[in-house]
Backbone as CSV, one residue per row, in Angstrom:
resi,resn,N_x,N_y,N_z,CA_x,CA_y,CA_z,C_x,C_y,C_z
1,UNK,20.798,36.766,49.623,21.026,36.797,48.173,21.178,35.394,47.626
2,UNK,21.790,34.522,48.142,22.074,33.014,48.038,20.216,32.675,47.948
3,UNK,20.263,32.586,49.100,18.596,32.131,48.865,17.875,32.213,47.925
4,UNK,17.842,33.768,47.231,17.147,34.378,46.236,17.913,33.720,44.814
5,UNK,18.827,33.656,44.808,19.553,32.826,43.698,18.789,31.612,43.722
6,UNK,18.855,31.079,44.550,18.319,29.459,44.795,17.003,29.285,44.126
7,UNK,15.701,30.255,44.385,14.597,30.400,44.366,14.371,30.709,43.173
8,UNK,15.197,31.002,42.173,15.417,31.253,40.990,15.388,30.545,40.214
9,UNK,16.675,29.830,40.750,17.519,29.290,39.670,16.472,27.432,39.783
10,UNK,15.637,27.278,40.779,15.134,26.351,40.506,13.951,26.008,39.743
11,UNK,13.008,26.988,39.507,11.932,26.929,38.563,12.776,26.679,37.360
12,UNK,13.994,27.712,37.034,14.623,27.342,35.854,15.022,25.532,35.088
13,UNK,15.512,25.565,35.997,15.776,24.270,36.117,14.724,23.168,35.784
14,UNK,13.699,23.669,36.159,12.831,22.895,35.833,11.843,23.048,34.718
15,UNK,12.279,24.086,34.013,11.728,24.261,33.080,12.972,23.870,32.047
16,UNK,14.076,23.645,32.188,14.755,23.363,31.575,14.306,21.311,30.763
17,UNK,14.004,20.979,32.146,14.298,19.868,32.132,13.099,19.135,31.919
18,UNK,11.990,19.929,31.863,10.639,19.412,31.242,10.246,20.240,29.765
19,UNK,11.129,21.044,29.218,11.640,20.966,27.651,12.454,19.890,27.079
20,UNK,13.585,19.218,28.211,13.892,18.102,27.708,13.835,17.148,27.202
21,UNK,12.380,16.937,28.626,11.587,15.817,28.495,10.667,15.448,27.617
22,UNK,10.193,16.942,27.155,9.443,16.760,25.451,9.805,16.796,24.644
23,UNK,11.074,17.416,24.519,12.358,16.802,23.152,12.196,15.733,22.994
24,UNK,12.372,15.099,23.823,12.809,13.890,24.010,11.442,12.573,23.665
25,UNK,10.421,13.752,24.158,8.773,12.440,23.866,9.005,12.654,22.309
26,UNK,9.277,13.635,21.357,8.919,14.284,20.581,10.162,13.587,19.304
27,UNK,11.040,12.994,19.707,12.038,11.772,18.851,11.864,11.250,18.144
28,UNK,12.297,11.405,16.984,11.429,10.260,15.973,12.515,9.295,15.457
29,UNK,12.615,8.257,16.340,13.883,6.989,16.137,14.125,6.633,14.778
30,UNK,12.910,6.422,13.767,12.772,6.264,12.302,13.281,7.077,11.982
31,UNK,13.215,8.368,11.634,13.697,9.488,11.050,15.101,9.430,11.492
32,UNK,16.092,9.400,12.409,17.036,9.531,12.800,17.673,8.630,12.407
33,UNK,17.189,7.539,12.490,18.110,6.035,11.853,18.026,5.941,10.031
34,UNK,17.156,7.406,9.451,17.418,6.540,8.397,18.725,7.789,8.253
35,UNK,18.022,9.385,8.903,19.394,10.285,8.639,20.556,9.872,8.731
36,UNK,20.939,9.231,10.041,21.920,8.416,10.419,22.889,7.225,9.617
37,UNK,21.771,6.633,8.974,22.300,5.081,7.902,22.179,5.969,6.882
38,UNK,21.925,6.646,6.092,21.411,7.238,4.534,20.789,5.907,4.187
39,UNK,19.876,5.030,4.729,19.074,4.538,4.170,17.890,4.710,4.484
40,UNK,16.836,4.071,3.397,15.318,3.343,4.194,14.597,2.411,3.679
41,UNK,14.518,1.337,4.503,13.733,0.219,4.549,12.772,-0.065,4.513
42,UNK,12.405,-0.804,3.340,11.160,-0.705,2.643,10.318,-2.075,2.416
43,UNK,9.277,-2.494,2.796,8.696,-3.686,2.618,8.716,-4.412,0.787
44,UNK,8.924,-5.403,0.924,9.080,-6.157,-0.778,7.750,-7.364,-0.813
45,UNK,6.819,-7.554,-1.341,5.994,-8.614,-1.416,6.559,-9.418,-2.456
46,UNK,7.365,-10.414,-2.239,7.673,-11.254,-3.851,6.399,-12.081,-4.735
47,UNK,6.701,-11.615,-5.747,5.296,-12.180,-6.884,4.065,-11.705,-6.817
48,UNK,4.196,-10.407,-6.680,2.888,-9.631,-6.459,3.062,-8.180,-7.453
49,UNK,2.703,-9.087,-8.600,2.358,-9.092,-10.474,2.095,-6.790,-9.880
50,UNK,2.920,-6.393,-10.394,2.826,-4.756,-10.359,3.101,-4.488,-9.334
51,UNK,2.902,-4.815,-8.100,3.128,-3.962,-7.235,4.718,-4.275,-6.479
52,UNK,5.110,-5.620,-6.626,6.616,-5.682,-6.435,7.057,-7.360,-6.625
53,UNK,7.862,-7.226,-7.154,8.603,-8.248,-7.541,9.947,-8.407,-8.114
54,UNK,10.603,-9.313,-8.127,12.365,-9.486,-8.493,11.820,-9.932,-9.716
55,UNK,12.664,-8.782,-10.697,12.947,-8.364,-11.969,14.127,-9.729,-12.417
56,UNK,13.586,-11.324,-13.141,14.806,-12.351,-13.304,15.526,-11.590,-13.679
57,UNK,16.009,-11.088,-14.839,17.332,-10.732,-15.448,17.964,-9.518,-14.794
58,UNK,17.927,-8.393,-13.669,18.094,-7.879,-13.092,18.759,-7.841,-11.783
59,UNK,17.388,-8.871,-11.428,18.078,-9.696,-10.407,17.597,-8.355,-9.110
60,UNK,16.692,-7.188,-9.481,16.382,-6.247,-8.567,14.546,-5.735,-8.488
61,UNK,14.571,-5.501,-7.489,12.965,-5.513,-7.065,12.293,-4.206,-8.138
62,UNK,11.500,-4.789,-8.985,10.732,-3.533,-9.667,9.171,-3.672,-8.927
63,UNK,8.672,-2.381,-9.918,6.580,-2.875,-9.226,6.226,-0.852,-8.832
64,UNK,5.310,-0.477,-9.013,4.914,0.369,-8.159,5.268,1.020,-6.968
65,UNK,5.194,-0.173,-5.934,5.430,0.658,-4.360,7.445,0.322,-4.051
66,UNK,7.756,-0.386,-4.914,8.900,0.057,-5.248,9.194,1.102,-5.641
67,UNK,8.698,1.736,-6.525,9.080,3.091,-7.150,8.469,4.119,-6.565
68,UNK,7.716,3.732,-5.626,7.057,4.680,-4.370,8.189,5.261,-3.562
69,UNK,8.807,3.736,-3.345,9.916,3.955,-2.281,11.259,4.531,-2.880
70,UNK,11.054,4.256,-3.835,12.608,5.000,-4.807,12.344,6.474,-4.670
71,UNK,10.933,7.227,-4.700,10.618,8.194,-5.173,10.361,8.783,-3.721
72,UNK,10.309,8.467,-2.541,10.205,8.554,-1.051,12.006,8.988,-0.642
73,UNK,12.622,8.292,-1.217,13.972,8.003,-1.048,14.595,9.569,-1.465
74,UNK,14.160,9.617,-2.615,14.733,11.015,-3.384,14.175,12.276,-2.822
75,UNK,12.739,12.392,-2.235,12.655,12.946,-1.395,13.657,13.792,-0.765
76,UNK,13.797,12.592,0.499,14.145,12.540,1.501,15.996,12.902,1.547
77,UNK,16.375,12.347,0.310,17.435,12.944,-0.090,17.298,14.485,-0.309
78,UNK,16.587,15.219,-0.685,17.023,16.259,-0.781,16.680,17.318,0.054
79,UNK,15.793,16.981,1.009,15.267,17.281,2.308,16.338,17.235,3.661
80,UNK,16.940,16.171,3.230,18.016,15.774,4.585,19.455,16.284,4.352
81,UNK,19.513,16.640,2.702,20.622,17.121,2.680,21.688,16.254,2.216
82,UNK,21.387,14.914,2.076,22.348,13.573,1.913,21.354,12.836,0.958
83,UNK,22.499,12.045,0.546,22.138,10.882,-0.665,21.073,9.825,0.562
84,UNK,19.802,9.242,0.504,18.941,8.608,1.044,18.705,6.945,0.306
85,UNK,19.271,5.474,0.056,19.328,4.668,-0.393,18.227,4.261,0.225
86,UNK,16.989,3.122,-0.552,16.231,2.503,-0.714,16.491,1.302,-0.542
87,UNK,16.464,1.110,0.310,16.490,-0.879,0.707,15.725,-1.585,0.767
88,UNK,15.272,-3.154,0.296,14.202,-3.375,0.350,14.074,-4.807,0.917
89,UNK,13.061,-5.240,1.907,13.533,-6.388,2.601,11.950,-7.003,1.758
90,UNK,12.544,-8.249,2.283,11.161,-9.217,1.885,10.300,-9.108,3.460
91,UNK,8.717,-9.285,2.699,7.687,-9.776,4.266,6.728,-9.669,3.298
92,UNK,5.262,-10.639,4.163,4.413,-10.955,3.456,2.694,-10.019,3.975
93,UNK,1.995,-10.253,3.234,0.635,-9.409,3.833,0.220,-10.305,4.788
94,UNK,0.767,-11.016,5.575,0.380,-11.771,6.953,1.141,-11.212,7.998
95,UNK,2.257,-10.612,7.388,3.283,-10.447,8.491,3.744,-9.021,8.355
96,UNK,3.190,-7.610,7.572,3.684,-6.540,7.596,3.488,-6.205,8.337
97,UNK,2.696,-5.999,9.371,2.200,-5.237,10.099,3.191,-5.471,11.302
98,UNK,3.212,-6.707,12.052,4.422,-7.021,12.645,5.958,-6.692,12.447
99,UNK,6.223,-6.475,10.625,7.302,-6.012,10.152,7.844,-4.598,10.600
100,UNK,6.670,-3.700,10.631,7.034,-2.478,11.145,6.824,-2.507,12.415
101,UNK,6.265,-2.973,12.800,6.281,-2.626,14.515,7.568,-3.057,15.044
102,UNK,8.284,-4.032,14.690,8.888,-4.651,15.161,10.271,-3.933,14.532
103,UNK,10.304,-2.751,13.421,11.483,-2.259,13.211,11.975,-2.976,11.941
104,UNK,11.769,-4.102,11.502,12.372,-5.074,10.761,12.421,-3.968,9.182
105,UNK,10.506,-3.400,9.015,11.117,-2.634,7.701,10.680,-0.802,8.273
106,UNK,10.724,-0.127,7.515,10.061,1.643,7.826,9.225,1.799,7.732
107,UNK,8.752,1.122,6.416,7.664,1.654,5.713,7.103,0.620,4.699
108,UNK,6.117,0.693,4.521,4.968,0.021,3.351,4.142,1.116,2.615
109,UNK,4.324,1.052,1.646,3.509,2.333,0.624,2.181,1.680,0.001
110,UNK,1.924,0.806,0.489,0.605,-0.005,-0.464,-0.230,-0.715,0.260
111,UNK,-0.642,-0.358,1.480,-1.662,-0.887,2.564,-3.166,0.411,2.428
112,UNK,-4.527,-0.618,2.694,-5.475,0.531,2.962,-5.403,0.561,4.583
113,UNK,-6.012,1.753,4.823,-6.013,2.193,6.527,-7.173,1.780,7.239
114,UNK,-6.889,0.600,7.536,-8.255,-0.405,7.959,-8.183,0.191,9.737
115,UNK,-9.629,-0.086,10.191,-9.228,0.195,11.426,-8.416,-0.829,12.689
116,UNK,-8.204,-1.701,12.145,-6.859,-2.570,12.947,-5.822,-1.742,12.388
117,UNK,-5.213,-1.649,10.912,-3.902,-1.198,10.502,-3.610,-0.113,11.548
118,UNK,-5.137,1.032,11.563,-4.779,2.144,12.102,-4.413,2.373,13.812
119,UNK,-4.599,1.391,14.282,-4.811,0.869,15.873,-2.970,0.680,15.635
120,UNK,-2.805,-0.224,14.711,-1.552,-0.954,15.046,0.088,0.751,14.391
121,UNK,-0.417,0.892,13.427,0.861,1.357,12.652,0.242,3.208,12.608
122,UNK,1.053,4.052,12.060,0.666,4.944,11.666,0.563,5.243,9.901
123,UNK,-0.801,5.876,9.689,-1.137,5.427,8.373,-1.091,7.132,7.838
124,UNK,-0.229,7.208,6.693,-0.456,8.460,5.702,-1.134,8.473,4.375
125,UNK,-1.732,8.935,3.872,-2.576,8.890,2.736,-3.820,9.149,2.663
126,UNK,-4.776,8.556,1.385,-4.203,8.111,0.806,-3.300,8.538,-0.079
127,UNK,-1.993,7.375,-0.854,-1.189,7.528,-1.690,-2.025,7.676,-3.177
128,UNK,-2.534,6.845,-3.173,-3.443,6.758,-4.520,-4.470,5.894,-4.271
129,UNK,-5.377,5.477,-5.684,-6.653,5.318,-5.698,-6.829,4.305,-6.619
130,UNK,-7.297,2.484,-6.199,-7.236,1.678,-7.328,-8.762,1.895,-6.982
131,UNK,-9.245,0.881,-8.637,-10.660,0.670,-8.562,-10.790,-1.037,-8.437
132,UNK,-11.679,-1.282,-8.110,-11.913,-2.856,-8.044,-12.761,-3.492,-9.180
133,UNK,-12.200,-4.359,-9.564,-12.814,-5.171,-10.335,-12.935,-6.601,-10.607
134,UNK,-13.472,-7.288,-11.048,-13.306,-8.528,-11.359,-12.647,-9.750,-12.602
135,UNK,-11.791,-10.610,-12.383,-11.537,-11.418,-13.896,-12.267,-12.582,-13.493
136,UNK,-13.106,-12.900,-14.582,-14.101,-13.839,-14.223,-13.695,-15.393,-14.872
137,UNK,-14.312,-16.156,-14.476,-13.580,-17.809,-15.062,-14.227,-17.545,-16.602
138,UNK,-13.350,-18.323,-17.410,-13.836,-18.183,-18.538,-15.427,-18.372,-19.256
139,UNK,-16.522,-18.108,-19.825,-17.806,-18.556,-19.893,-18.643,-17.495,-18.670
140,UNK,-18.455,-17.060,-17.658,-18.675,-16.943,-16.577,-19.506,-15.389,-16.934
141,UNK,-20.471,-14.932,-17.077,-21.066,-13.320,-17.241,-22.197,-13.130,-16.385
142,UNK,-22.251,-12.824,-15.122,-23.290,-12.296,-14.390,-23.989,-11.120,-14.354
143,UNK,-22.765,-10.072,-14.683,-23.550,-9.176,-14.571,-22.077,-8.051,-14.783
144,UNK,-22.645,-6.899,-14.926,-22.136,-5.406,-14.609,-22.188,-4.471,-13.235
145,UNK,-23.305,-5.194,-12.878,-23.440,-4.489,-11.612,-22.953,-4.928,-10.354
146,UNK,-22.827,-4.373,-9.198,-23.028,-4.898,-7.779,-23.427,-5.541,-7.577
147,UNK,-24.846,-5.441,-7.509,-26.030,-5.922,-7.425,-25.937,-7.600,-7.867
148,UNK,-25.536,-7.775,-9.515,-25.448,-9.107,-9.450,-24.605,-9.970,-9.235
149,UNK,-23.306,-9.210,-8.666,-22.413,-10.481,-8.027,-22.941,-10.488,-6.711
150,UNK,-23.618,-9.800,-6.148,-24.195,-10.044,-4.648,-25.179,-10.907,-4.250
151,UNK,-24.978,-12.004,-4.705,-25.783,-13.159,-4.982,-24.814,-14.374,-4.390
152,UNK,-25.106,-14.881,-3.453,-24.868,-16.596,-2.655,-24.376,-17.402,-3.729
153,UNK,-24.984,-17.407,-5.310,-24.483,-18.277,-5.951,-23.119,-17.637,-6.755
154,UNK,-22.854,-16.871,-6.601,-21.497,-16.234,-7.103,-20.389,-16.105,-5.958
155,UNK,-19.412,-16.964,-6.754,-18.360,-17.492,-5.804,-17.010,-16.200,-5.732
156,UNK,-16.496,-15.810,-4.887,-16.292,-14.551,-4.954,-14.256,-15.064,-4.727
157,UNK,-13.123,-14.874,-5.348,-12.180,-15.228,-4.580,-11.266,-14.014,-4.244
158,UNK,-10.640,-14.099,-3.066,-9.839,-12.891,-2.876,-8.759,-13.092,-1.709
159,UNK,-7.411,-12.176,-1.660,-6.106,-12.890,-0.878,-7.050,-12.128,0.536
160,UNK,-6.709,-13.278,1.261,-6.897,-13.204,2.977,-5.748,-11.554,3.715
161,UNK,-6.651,-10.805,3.933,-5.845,-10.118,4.997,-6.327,-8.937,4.000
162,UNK,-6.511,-8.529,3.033,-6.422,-7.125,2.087,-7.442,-6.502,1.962
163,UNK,-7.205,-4.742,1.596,-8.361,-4.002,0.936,-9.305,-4.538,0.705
164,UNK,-8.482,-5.541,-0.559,-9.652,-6.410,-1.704,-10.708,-7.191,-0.939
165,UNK,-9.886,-7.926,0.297,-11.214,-9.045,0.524,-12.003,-8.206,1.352
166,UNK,-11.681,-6.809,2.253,-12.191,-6.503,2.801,-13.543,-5.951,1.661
167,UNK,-13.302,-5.007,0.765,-13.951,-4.287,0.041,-15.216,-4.891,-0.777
168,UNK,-14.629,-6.889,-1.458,-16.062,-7.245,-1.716,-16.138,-7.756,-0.903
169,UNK,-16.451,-7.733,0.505,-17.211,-8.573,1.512,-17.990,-7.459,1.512
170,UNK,-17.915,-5.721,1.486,-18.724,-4.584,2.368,-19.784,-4.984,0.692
171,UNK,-19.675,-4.727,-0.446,-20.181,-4.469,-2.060,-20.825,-5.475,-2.202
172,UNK,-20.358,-6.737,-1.587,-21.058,-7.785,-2.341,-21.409,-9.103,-0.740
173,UNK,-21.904,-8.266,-0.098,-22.071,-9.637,1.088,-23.036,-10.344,1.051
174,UNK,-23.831,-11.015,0.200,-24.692,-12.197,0.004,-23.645,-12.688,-0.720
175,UNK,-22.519,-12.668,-1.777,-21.916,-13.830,-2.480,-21.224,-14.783,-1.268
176,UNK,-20.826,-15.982,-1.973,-19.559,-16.677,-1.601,-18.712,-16.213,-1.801
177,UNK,-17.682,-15.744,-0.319,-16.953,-14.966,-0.040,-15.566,-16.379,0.000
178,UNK,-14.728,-16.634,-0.645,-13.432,-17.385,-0.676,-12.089,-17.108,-0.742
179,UNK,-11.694,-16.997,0.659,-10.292,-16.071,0.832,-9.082,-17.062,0.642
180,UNK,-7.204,-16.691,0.196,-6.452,-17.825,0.081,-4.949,-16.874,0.294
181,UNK,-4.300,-17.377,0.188,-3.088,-16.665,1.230,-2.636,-16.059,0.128
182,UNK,-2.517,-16.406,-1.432,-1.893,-15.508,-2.176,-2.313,-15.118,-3.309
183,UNK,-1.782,-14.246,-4.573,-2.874,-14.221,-5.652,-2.332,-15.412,-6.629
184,UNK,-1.652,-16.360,-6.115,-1.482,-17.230,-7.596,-2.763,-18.583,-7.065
185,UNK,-2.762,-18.518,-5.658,-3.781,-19.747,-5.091,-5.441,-18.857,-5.622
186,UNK,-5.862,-17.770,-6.008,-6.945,-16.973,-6.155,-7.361,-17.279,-7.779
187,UNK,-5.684,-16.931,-7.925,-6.249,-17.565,-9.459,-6.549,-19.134,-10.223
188,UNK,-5.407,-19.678,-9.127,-6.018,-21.170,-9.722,-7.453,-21.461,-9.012
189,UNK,-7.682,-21.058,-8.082,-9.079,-21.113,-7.753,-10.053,-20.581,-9.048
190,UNK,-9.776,-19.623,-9.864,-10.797,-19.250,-10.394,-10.643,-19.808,-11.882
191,UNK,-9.337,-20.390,-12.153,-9.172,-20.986,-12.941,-9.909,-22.445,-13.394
192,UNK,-9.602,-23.149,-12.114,-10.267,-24.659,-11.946,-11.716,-24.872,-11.886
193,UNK,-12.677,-23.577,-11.322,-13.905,-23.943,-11.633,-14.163,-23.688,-9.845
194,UNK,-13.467,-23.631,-9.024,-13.649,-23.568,-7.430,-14.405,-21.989,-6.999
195,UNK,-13.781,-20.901,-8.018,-14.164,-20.056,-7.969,-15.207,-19.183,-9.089
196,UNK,-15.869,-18.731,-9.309,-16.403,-17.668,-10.300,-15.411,-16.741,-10.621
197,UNK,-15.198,-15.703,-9.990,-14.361,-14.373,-10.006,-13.563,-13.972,-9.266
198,UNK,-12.488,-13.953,-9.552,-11.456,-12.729,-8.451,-11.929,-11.697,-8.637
199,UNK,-11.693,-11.261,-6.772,-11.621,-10.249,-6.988,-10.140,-9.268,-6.624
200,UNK,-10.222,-8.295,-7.103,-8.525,-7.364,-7.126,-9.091,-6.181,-7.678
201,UNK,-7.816,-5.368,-8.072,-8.162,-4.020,-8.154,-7.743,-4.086,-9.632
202,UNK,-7.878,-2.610,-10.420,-7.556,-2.560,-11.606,-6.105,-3.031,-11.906
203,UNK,-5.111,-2.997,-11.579,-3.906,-3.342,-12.014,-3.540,-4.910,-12.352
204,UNK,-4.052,-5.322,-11.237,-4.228,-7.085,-11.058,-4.814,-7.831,-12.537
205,UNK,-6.753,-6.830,-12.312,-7.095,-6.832,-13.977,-6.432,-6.805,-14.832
206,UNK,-5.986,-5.882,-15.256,-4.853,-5.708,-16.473,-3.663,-7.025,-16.578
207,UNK,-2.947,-7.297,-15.561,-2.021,-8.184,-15.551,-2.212,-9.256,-15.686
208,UNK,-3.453,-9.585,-15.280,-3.804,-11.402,-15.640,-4.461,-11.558,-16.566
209,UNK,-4.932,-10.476,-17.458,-5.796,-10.624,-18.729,-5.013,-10.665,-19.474
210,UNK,-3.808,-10.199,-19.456,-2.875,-10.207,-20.220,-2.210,-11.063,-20.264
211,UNK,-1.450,-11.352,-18.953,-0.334,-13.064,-19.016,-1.127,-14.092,-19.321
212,UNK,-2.756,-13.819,-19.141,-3.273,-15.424,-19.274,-5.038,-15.202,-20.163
213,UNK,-4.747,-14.833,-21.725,-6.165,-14.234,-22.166,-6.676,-15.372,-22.398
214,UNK,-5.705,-16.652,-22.323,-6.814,-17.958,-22.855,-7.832,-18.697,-21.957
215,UNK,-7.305,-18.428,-20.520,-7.708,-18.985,-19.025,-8.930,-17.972,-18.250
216,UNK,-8.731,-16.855,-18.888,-9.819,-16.414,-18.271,-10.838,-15.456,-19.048
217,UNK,-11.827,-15.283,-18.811,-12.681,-14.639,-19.418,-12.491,-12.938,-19.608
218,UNK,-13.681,-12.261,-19.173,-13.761,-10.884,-19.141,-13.670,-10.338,-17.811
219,UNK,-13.114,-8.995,-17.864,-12.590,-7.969,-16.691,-13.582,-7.218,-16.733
220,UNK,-14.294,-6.758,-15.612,-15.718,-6.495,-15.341,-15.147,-5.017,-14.185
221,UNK,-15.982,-3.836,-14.835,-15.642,-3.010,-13.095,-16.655,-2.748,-12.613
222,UNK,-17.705,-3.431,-11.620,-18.678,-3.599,-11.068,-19.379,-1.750,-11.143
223,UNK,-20.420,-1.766,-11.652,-21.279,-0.274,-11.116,-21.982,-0.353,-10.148
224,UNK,-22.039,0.868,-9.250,-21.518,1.992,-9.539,-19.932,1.876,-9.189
225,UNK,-19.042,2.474,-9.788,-17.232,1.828,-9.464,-17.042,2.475,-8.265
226,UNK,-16.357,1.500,-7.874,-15.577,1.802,-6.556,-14.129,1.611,-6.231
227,UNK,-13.674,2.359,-5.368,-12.087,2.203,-5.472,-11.728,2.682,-3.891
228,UNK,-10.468,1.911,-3.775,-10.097,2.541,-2.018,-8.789,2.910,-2.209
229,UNK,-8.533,3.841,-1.263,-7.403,4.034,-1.240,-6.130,3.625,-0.506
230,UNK,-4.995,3.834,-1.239,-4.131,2.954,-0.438,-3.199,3.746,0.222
231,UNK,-2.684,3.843,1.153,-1.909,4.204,2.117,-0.339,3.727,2.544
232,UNK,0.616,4.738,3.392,1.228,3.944,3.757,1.593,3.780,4.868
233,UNK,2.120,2.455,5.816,2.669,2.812,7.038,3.947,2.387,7.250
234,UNK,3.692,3.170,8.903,4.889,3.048,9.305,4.245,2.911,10.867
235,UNK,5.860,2.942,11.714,5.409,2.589,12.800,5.039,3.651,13.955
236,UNK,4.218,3.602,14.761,3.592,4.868,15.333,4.696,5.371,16.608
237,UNK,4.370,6.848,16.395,5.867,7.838,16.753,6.500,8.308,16.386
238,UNK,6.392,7.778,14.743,7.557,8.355,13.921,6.945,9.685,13.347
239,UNK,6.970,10.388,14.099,6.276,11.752,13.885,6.758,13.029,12.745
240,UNK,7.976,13.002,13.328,8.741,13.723,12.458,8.277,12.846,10.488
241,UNK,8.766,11.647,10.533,8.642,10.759,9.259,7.143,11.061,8.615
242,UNK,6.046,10.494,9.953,4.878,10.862,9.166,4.426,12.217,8.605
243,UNK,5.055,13.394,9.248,5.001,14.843,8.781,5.339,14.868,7.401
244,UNK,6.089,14.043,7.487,7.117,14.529,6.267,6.524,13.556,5.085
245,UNK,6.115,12.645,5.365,5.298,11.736,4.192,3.884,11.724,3.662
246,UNK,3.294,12.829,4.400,1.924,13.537,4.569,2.198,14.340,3.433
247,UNK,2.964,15.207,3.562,3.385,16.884,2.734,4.142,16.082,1.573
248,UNK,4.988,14.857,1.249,5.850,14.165,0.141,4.169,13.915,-0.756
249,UNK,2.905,13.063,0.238,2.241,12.262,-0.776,1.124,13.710,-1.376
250,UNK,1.113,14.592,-0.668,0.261,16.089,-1.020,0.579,16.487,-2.481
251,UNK,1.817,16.671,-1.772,2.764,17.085,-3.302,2.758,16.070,-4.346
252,UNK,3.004,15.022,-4.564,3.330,14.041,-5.590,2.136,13.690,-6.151
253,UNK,1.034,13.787,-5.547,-0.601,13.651,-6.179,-0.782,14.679,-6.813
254,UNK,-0.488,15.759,-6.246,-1.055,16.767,-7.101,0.017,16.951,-8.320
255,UNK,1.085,17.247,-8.219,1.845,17.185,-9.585,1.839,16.235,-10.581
256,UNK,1.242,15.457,-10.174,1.016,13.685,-10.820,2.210,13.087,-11.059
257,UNK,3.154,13.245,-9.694,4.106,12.162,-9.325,4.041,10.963,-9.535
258,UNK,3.252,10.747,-8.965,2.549,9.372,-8.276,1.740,8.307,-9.516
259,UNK,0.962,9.496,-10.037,0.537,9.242,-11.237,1.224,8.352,-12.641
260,UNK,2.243,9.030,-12.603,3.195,8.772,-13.065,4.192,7.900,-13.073
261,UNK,4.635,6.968,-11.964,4.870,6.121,-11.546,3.861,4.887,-11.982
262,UNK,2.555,5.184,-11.692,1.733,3.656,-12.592,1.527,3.603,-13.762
263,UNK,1.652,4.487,-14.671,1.948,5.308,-15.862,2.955,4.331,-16.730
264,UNK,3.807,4.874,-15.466,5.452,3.932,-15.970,5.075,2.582,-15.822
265,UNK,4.334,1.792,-14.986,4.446,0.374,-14.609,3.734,-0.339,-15.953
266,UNK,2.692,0.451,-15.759,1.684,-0.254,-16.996,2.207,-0.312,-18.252
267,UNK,3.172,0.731,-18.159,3.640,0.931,-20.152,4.649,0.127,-20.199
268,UNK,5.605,-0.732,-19.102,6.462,-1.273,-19.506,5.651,-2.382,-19.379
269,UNK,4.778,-2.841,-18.637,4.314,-4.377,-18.748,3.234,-4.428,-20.225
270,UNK,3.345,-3.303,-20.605,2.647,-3.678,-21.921,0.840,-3.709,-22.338
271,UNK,0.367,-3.173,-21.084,-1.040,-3.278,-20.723,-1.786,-2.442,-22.064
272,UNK,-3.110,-3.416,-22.107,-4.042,-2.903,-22.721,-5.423,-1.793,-21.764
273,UNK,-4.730,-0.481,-21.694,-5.740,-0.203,-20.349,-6.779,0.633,-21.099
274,UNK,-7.228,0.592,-22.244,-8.486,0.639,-22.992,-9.939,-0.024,-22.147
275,UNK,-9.341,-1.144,-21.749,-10.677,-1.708,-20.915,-10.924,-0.894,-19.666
276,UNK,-10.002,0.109,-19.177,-10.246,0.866,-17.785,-11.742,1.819,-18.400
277,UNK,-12.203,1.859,-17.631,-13.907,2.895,-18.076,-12.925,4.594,-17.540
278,UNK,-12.544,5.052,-18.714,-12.543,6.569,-18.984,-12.089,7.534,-17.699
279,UNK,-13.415,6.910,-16.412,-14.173,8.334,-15.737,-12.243,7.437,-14.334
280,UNK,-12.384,6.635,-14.562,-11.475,6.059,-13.080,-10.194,6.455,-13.286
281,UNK,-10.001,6.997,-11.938,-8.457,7.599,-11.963,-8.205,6.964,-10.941
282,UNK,-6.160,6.901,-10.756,-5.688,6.631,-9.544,-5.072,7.428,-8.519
């Protein structure tokens, strides 16, 4: 009878303990540390005109994927059952990617899912949908189309590492392609005569036509329009997190959450988005 106990009780056992063991693969350290802290940590790009920046008189990070993360936060608050605080660290588009791997932030709500990003981080989305366009040096009119900025003699500028430079290198690869670490070095490039056109997405458009209508010319959205989407990550494993930010960005697109949020950005910075062509959504 001992024996027969024995013979038993050890398959058990081992089925016990290789349910464990996939509990256990199956952990999502992110998710637990933010249940754990009631926070989550959120990437900040400083001086990056809409999408995040320290508000002077505030003295607190406003922008879009800020309010991504505010709106991620509330979520997650009411999902977890607890108040969920939004924290937001500084890092740069040279160094996010390292940021999350390395734990430093959770999450980034405003990356496209390039196939390095996707190698390195785990990517949900897309969140939404910019279109690309161009602000051209002042005097400067080539064209409307693709077609004619895709020309060697059109000097093309755009920040090193992004969507953007990726997107007119695929649209426009006969121009001069001129990459620079940030968008204020893109614009004095296109300011001084070094460059023809930035390139950026619609929001960028709007913001520099506006802070600066004397310096630069016309905002152009290349035909046929194109737009990529942006995504967000985090770091891979966080399984439980990415479940849950899959079904957050489902929902918030379709109710026009999300929508709503650039809605808000544009109306407080005051934008003239009359120049957006009608048919482009985000």
């Amino acid at each position: 009878m001992k024996a027969f106990t024995k013979i038993i009780a050890a398959p058990v056992f081992a089925v016990i303990t290789v349910f464990t063991m996939h509990t256990e693969a199956k952990a999502d350290a992110v998710w637990d540390q933010i249940q754990e802290t009631g926070k989550i940590v959120c990437g900040a790009i400083p001086n990056d005109p809409l999408g995040s920046w320290i508000d002077p008189q505030t003295r607190k990070w406003e922008g879009y994927e800020i309010d991504l993360c505010r709106g991620i936060a509330k979520g997650l608050s009411t999902d977890m059952g607890k108040t969920i605080t939004p924290e937001f660290r500084e890092t740069t588009w040279a160094t996010i990617v390292l940021d999350i791997q390395s734990r430093k932030i959770d999450i980034w709500p405003g990356m496209s899912a390039t196939p390095e990003r996707e190698k390195a981080l785990s990517m949900i989305g897309p969140m939404y949908d910019l279109a690309f366009c161009t602000v051209n040096h002042k005097g400067f009119d080539v064209g409307q189309n693709w077609s004619d900025f895709n020309n060697p003699k059109v000097r093309i500028a755009t920040i090193t590492g992004t969507s953007i430079e990726t997107a007119f290198k695929k649209f426009a690869p006969n121009a001069t392609q001129l990459t620079f670490p940030g968008l204020s070095e893109v614009a004095l490039a296109v300011q001084s005569g070094r460059a023809d056109v930035m390139g950026t997405d619609a929001l960028r458009c709007l913001n520099i036509l506006k802070s600066t209508p004397e310096v630069f010319g016309q905002v152009v959205f290349p035909k046929p329009f194109k737009s990529i989407g942006s995504s967000a990550g985090t770091i891979k494993g966080s399984d439980k997190l990415t479940a849950w930010l899959t079904k957050w960005t489902t929902q918030n697109r379709a109710d026009d959450g999300i929508k709503n949020i650039f809605v808000k950005v544009m109306g407080n910075a005051g934008f003239d988005t009359s120049i957006i062509p009608p048919e482009l959504k985000f």
